[in-house]
Structures are given as C-alpha cells and as structure tokens.
N, C-alpha and C positions, 0 to 999 in steps of 0.2 A: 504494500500500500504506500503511495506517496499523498505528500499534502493538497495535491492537487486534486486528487478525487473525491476528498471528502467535502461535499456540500455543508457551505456556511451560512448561515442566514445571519440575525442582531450577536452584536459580539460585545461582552460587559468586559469590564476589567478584571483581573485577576484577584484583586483583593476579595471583590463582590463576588468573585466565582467559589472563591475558598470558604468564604462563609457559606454559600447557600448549597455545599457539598458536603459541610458539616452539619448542616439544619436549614431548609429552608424558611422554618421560623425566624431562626434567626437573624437570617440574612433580611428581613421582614421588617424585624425589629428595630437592628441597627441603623435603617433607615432615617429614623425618628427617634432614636434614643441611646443614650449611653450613660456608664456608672457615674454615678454623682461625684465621687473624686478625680474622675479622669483631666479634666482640666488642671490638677492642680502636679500633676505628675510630670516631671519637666526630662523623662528620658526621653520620648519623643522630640522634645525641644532640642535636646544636645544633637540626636542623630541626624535632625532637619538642617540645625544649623554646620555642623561639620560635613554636610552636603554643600550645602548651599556655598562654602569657603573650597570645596574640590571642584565644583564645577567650576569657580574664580581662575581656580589655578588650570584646569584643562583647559578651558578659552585662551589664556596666556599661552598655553604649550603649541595648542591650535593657530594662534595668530600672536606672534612674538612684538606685533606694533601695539597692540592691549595692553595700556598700562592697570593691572590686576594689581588688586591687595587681599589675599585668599584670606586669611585671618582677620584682618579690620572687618571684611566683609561680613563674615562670619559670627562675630562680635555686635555686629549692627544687627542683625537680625534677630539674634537675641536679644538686644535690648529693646526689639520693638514688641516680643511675643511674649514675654516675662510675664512671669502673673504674680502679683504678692502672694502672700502664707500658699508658696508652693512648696514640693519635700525640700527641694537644695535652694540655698540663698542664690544670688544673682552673681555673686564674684565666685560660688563653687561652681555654678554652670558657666561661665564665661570661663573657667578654670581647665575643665573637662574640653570645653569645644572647643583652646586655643592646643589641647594635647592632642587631639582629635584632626586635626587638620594638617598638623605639624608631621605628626606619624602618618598619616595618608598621603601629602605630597612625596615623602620620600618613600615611598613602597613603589620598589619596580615591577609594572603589568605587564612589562615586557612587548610593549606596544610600536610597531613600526610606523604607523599612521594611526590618526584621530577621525572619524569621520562627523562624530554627533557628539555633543554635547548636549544632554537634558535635551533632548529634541524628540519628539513628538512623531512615531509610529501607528497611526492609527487612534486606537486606543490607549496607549502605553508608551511611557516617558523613561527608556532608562538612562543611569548615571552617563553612561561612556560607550561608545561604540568606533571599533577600528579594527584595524589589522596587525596579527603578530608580525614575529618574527619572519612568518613562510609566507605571509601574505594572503592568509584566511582570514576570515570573517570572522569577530568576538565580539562580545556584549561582555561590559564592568557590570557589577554589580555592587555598592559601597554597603557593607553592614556593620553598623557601628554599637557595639555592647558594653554594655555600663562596667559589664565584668562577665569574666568566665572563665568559672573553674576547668583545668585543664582534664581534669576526670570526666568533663561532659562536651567536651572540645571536637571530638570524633565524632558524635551524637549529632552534634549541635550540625555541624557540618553534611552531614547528612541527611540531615531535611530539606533542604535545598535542592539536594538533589532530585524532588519529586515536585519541590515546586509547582504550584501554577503560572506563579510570576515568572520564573527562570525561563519553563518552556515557550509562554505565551511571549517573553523576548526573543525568542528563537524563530519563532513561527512570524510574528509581525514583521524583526531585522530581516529577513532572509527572505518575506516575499516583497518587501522594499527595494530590493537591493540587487532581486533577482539571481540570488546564489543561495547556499545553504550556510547559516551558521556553525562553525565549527565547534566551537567553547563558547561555553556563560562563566564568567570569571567571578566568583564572588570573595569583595578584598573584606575581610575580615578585620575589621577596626578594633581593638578592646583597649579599654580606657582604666580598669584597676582590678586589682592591686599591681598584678603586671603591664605593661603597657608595653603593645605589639601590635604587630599588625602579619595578615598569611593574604597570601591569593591561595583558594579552591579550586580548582576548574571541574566543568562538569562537561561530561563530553556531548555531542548532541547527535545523538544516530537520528538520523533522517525514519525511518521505520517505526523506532519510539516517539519522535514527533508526531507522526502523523496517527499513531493510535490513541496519544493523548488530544488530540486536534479531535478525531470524532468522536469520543468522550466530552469533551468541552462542547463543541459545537448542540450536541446531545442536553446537556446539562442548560446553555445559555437559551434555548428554545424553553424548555420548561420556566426558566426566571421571564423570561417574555410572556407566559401565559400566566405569571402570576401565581405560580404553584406554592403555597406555604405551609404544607404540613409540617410535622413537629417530626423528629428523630431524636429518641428518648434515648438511645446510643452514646448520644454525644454533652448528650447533659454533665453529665462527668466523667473529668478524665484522669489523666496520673499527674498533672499540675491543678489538679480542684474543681470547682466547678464552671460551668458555663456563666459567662459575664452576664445574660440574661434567663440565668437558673430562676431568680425569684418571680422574672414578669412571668413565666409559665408555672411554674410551683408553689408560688407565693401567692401571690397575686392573678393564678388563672387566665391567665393573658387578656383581663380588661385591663385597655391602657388609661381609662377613666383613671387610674390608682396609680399608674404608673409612677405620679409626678414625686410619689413618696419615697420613692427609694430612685427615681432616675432623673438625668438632664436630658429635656427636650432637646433636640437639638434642627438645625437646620435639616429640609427633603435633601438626600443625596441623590446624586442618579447615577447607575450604571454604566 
C-alpha cells in the first residue's frame, strides 16, 4: 500500500486526533473545557517559549542577513504570557527558557539544508524541516522536558515513535515536497536536574505511513460526523486518571456543572 491510495476526505490535527482515539468524549470535551489549574502551570510556557527563541535562531541559520536574538526573543514572550500565583516565579521561568534555548542552539541535527521554519503544511506547523547529510528529507521535532529521569529516558523516547504528530509530519512534509520523508528527528531538550539535550530519529517506512494514513483518515471521518461516545478504557491509566475523569464520573457529563471543577475555555476547531 502507498499513501497515495488511500482516500482522504477533512483532515484535523494530530493533537485532536490523539484525543479522540483515546475517547471520543473526550476529545468533545476539551473542546470547551479544561482543568481549572491549567492556566497556572507554566511548563507549557517554558516549552513555547524555548520554541519560539529556536525558530529565532533557524531563521538566522536560514538567512544569515536576519539580524536574530534567539534568547531576548525568547524572554519576551515570556514576559508577555506570564501569569501571576503561577507554580514557578517569573525569573525561574525566564531561568529554564534562557537554559532551554542555549542547549538547543548548540545541538547538532546534522542538517545540510533548512527548508521550513515553523511553516505551515497543511494542517500542521513543525519546528524544522531540511535535509541531512545525504540529502533526504527530515522533519525536527523540538521537545522540551522540565526533567527526566534517565530510568524512563528509553520509554519516554518511545512514544514518539507511534506518534500521531510524528507521522502526520511525514505524511503532510512529503506530499508537499513531492518525495518521501526519510526521518522525524525529535531533539530532546531536558532542562533539570541534568541539563542535555539527544536527537531520536524515527525512521519513516513508507508502508507504515501509509497504514497509519488509512487509520487516521478512518478515524478523522468519524470526528467529522461528530461521533462522541465515551471509552471507559481510557478513563484511567498508569499516570492516573483522565483530565476529564470527573465531567463523566462526577458530574455525568452535564456541562450545566461543569463550571465547578473546570475552565470554560474558548471553541477550538480541528
């Protein structure tokens, strides 16, 4: 099977595809809601902003007349997303995001060409896209972790490899580009107590693309008809429960009540 046979119709993002293959409830839910502390949790801030200071510096590497300041940048954006009585003060996240960035410029991808920066496939925005060494096709992928025990380092690294995100860069880069993606590189940022950074690569068999393509394609046709049953499977797992365990267990999924344990938040769309 190549990618080419299998018939595509609406095509969501990967984030929205992974929740609604964990629970179509779910994915439902997070539509309109999320846990009432989430806003105050500022890993997400560090990883956005030591993004935001590596695409600074690939624009630079990309176009050497760009005068870039990956770090200032980096810095700025934090101080525009900062929330008061969040877990880390504002000089420990500006702390993390200046190690964060520092350690990610100097990690060699081993890149002979840049083609994309943060640039827009479709559906899907990844970090970096170029060519090695041989002059194949790769997709970066920057993941930046607050910390990581090295006992769960192999694990951790391993989920990637099934991704939805990983593949669906494969599948977008590569019919862009009209070649097949060779690797999805994911740089592996970790910010304490060790402070390192790895490239992963995951290889891309054309054959496995494409049977996860007619799975997905399969899968994004049902989120199109609005499918939301529950999957009681996934309620809980071996890191705890579902973020929206209570609106279906607690609260029996009237969002009337929601407001007591969640944050409304803006419609997202797929």
């Amino acid at each position: 099977m190549h990618v080419d046979d299998v018939k595509v119709g609406v095509i969501y993002t990967p984030y929205y595809l992974t929740d609604f293959q964990k629970c179509p409830r779910l994915y439902e839910y997070k539509k309109r809601w999320q846990p009432r502390d989430e806003g105050r949790k500022t890993a997400m801030l560090v990883g956005a902003a030591v993004a935001h200071g590596l695409e600074m510096h690939y624009l630079g590497c990309a176009d050497s007349a760009v005068p870039l300041q990956p770090v200032e940048f980096a810095e700025s954006y934090v101080r525009e997303h900062y929330q008061e009585d969040s877990d880390r003060s504002l000089d420990g996240v500006l702390t993390l995001v200046r190690r964060g960035v520092k350690h990610g410029m100097a990690t060699d991808l081993g890149l002979s060409q840049i083609l994309g920066v943060e640039k827009w496939y479709g559906r899907i925005r990844p970090d970096l896209v170029g060519r090695d060494a041989s002059g194949r096709l790769v997709v970066v992928d920057h993941k930046v972790k607050m910390n990581l025990d090295d006992r769960y380092k192999e694990n951790e690294l391993l989920t990637f490899d099934t991704s939805n995100q990983m593949w669906h860069y494969a599948w977008a880069v590569g019919q862009e580009y009209g070649e097949r993606v060779a690797q999805v590189y994911i740089h592996l940022i970790v910010l304490n107590p060790r402070v390192y950074t790895e490239v992963h690569p995951i290889q891309i068999d054309p054959e496995r693309l494409a049977q996860w393509l007619k799975s997905a394609a399969q899968d994004w046709q049902d989120m199109a008809r609005g499918e939301s049953r529950q999957r009681y499977g996934s309620c809980i797992g071996k890191y705890g429960k579902c973020e929206m365990h209570d609106a279906c267990h607690v609260l029996n999924g009237n969002e009337e009540k929601f407001e007591v344990l969640y944050d409304c938040k803006p419609e997202r769309r797929g």
